[in-house]
C-alpha positions as CSV (number, residue, x, y, z in Angstrom):
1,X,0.0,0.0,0.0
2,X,1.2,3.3,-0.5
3,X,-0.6,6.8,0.1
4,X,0.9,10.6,-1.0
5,X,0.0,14.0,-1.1
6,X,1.3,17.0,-2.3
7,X,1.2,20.0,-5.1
8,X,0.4,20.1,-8.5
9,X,-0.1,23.1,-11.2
10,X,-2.3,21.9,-14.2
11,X,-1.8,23.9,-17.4
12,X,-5.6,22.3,-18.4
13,X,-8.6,24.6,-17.4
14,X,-12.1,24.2,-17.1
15,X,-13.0,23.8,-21.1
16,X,-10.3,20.8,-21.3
17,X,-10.6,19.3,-18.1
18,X,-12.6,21.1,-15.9
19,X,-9.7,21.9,-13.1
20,X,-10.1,24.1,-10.1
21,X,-7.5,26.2,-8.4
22,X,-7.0,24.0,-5.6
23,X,-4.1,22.2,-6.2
24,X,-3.9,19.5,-3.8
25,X,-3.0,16.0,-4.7
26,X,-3.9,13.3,-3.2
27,X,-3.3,9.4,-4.6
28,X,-3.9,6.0,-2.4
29,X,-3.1,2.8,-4.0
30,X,-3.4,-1.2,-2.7
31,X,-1.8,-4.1,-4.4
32,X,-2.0,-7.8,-4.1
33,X,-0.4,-10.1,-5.7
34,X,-0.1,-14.2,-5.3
35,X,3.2,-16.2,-6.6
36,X,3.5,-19.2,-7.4
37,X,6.7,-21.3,-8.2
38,X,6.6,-24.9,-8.7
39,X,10.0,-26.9,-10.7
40,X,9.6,-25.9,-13.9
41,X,6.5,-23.2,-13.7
42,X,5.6,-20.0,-12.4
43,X,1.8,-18.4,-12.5
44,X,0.6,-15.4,-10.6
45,X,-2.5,-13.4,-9.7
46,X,-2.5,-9.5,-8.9
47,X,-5.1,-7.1,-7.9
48,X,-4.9,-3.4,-8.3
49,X,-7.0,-0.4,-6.5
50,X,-5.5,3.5,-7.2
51,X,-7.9,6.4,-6.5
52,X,-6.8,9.9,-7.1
53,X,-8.0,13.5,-6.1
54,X,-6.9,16.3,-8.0
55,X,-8.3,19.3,-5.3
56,X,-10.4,19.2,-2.2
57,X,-13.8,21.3,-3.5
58,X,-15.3,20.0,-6.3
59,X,-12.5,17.8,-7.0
60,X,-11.8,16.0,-10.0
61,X,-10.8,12.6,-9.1
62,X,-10.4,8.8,-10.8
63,X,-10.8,5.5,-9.8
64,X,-8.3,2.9,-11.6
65,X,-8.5,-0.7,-11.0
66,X,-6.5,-3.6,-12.9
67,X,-6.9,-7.4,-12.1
68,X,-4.4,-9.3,-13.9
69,X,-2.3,-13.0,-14.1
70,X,-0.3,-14.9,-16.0
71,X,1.3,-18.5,-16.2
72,X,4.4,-19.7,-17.4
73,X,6.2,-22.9,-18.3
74,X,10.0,-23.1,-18.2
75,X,12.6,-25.4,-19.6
76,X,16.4,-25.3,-21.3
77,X,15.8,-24.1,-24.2
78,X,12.5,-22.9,-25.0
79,X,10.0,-20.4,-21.6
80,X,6.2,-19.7,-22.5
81,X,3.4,-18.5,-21.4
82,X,0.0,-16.7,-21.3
83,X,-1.0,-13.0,-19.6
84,X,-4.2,-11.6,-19.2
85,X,-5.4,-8.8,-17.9
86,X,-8.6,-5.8,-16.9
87,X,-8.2,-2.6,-16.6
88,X,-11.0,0.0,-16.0
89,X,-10.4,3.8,-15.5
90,X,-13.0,6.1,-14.1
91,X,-12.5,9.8,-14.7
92,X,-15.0,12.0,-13.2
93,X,-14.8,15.9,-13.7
94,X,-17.0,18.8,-12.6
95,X,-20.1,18.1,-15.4
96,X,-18.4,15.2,-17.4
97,X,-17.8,11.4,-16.4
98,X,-15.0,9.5,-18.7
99,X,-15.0,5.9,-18.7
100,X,-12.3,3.6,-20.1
101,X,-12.3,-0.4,-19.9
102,X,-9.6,-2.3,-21.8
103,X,-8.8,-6.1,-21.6
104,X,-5.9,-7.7,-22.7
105,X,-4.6,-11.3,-23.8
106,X,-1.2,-12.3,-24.9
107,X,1.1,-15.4,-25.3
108,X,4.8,-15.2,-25.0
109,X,8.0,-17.1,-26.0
110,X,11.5,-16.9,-25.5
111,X,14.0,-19.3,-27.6
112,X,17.4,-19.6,-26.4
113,X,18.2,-22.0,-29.7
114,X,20.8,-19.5,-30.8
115,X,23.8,-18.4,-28.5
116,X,24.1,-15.0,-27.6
117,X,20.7,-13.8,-29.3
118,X,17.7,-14.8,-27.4
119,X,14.7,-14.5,-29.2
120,X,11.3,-13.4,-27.9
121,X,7.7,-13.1,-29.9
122,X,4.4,-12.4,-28.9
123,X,0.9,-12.5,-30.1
124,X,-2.2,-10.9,-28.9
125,X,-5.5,-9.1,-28.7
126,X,-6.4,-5.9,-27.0
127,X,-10.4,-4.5,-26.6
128,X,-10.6,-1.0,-25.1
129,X,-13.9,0.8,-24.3
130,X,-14.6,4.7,-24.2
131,X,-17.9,5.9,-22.8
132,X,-18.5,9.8,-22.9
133,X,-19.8,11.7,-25.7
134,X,-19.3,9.2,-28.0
135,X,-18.8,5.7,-27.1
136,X,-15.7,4.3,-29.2
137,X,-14.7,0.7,-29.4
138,X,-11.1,-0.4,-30.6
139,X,-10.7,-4.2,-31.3
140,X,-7.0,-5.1,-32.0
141,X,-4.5,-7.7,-32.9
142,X,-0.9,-7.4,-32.7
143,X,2.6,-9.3,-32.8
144,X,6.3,-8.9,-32.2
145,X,9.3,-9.9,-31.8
146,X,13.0,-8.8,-30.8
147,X,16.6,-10.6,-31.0
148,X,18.8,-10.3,-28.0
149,X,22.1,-9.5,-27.7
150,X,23.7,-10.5,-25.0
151,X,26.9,-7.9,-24.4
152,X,28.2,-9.4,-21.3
153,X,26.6,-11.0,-18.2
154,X,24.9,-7.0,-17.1
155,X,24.3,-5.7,-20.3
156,X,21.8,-6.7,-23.1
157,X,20.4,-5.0,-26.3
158,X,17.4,-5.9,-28.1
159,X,15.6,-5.0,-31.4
160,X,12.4,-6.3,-33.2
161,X,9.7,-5.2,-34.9
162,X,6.5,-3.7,-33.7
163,X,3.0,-5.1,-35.8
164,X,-0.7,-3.8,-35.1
165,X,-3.7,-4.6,-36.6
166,X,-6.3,-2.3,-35.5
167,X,-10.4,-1.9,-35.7
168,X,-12.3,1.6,-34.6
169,X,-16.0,1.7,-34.3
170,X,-17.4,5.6,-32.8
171,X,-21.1,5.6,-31.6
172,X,-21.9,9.5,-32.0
173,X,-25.3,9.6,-29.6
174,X,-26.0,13.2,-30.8
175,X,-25.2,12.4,-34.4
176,X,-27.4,9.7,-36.4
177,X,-25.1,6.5,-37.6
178,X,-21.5,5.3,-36.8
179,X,-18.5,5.9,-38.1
180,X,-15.6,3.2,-38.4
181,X,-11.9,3.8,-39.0
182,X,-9.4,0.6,-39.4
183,X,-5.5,0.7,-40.1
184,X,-2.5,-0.6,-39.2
185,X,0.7,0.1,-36.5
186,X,4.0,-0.8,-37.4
187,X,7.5,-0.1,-36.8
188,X,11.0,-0.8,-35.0
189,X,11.4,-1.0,-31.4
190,X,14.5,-1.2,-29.6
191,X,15.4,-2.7,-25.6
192,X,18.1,-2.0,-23.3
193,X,18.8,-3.6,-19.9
194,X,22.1,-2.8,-17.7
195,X,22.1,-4.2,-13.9
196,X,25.4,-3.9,-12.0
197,X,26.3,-1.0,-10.0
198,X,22.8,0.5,-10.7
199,X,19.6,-0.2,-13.3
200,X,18.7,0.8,-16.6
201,X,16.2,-0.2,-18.2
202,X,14.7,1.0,-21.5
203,X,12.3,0.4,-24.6
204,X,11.6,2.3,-27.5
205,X,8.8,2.1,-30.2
206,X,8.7,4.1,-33.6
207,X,5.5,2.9,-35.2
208,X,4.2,4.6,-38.5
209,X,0.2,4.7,-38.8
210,X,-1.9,3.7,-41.6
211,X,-5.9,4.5,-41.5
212,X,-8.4,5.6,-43.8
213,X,-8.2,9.0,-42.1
214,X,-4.1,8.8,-41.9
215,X,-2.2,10.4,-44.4
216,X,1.0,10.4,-44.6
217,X,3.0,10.8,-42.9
218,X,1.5,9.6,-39.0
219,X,3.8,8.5,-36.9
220,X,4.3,7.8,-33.0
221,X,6.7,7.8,-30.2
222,X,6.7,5.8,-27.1
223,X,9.7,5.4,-24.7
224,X,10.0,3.6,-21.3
225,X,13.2,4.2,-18.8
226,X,14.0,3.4,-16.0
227,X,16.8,4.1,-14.0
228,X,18.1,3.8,-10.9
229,X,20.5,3.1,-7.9
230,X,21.0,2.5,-4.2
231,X,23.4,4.8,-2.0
232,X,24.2,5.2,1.6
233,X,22.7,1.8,2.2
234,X,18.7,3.5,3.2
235,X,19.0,5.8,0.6
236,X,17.6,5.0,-3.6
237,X,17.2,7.3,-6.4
238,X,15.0,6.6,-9.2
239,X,14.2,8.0,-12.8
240,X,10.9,6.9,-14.2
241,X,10.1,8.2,-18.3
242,X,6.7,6.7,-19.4
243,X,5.7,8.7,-22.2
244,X,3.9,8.8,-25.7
245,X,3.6,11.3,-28.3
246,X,2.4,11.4,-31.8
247,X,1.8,13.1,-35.2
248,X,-1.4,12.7,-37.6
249,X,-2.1,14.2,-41.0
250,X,-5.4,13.3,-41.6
251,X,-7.3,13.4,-44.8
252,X,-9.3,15.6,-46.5
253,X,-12.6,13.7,-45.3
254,X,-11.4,13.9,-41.5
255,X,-14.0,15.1,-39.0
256,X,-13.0,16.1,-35.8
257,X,-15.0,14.5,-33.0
258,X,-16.9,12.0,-35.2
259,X,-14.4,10.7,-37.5
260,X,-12.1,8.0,-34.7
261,X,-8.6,8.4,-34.5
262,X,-6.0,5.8,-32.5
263,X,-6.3,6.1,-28.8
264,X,-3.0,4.5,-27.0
265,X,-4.4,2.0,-24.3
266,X,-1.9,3.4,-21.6
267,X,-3.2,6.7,-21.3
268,X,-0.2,8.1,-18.7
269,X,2.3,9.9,-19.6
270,X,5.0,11.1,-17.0
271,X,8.1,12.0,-16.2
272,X,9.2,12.3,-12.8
273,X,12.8,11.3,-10.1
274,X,12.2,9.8,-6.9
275,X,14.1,9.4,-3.8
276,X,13.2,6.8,-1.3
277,X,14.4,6.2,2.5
278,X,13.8,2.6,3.5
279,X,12.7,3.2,7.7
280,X,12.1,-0.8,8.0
281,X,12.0,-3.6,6.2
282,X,8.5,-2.9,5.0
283,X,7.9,0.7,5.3
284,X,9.5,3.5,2.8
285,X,9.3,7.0,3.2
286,X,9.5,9.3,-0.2
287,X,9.7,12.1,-2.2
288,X,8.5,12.7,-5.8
289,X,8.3,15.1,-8.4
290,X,7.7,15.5,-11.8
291,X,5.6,16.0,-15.1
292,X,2.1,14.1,-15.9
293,X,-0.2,13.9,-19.0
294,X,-2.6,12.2,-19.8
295,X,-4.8,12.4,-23.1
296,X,-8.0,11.3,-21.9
297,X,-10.1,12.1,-24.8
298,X,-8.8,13.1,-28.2
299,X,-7.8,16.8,-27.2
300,X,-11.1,17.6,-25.3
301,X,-10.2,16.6,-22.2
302,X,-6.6,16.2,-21.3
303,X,-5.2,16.3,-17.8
304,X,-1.4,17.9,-17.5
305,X,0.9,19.4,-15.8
306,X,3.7,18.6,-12.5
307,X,3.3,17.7,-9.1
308,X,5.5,17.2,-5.9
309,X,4.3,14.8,-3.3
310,X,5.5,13.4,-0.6
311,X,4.6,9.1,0.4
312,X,4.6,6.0,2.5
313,X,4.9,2.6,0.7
314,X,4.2,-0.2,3.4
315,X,4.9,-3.8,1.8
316,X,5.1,-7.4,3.5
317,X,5.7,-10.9,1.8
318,X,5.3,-14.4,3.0
């Protein structure tokens, strides 16, 4: 469990997201999670609870919750497996209500046939829900892959490629029919992993988009890094990067608002360092800072800016 509070300043106002001046913080979050390890598989179970309060008076705040597990079988040569999981967001401002439900499926696999270049693929399906003006339903179906290479025993690079096969169906309730959209994603993507004297961890994606209300070029961005490292034996500092950015031309036909374009299932963006103080073996103590975004529908309704809090993280194991 871990509870903070703190300051933010939002850039958004009341015609993108509805913000008040208050700008109190205030973000609670439980986990659970079972393990279980047997000779030659693993499988796991984890629950997920994280409401959030941006202000105190007339507040806008979210409810996320995730349920999620996965199962895998080991041996030599040759690990597999298969992850599923629920997610459902709850935004709620001061006269608008934003709902978001996404499930995911996916099987992995990671070869070790060929030395020093570990292969991994994956296949899977995605469904994500959007209820507010307009309720929009994306359907997709994606694979990958990336080759390994291993450097030494604390450093590995990998590279693959990136392929998405995506389906767009927008209910307008104010406007009489649907409109559909359908495309593809595709593109490199690019891993890095160091652990020695401290952690880095990083991935990359460069995916080009093809739609029938894409022109070219539409592109996107995402990168993931973390970084890290212990000091004074209490003491950790830690660099988190979870962002996503794009660029669409659209075509001539392209309607704003009723025409669908791609929504990214992990709607947060942020950039932020933190600094943890370990008081016991189960109870942290820290301090936190940086830059959130996060597109919560098309550019109506987008929730930005940076924060500082200060947390307690209380974890046990058994």
């Amino acid at each position: 469990m871990n509870s903070e509070r703190g300051y933010y300043e939002s850039s958004s106002n009341q015609d993108n997201a509805g913000m008040e001046t208050d700008n109190i913080l205030s973000r609670f979050e439980g986990q659970v999670k079972y393990n279980y390890k047997a000779e030659e598989r693993t499988a796991s179970v984890q629950l997920r609870l994280r409401p959030e309060f941006y202000g105190v008076k007339n507040s806008i705040y979210s409810i996320k919750l995730k349920a999620a597990g996965d199962y895998f079988q080991e041996s030599e040569k040759l690990v597999w497996g298969l992850n599923i999981s629920r997610q459902r967001n709850i935004y709620t401002f001061t006269n608008t209500q934003i709902n978001y439900d996404v499930f995911l499926i996916h099987a992995d696999a990671a070869l070790y046939y060929l030395d020093d270049y570990p292969l991994t693929l994956s296949l899977g399906y995605a469904f994500q829900n959007l209820d507010e003006i307009s309720v929009q339903n994306l359907d997709l179906w994606f694979a990958e892959f990336k080759f390994y290479r291993m450097l030494n025993t604390y450093f590995k690079f990998g590279y693959g490629l990136y392929l998405e096969r995506f389906f767009i169906e927008n209910k307008i309730r104010l406007i009489s029919g649907d409109t559909e959209n359908k495309g593809w994603r595709l593109g490199p993507q690019f891993t890095l992993n160091y652990l020695k004297d401290f952690i880095l961890s990083a991935d990359y994606r460069f995916l080009f988009h093809y739609s029938k209300y894409n022109d070219n070029p539409s592109y996107e961005q995402w990168i993931r890094l973390v970084a890290g490292k212990i000091f004074l034996t209490d003491w950790s500092i830690f660099l988190l990067v979870d962002y996503y950015t794009r660029f669409f031309s659209t075509t001539r036909d392209f309607v704003d608002s009723i025409n669908p374009l791609y929504s990214p299932l992990n709607l947060e963006n942020r950039v932020y360092v933190k600094v943890d103080y370990e008081l016991t073996n189960n109870l942290k103590a820290y301090i936190k800072s940086g830059y959130f975004k996060e597109n919560l529908y098309e550019k109506k309704f987008i929730l930005e800016g940076w924060n500082a809090l200060i947390g307690l993280e209380l974890g046990t194991s058994n």
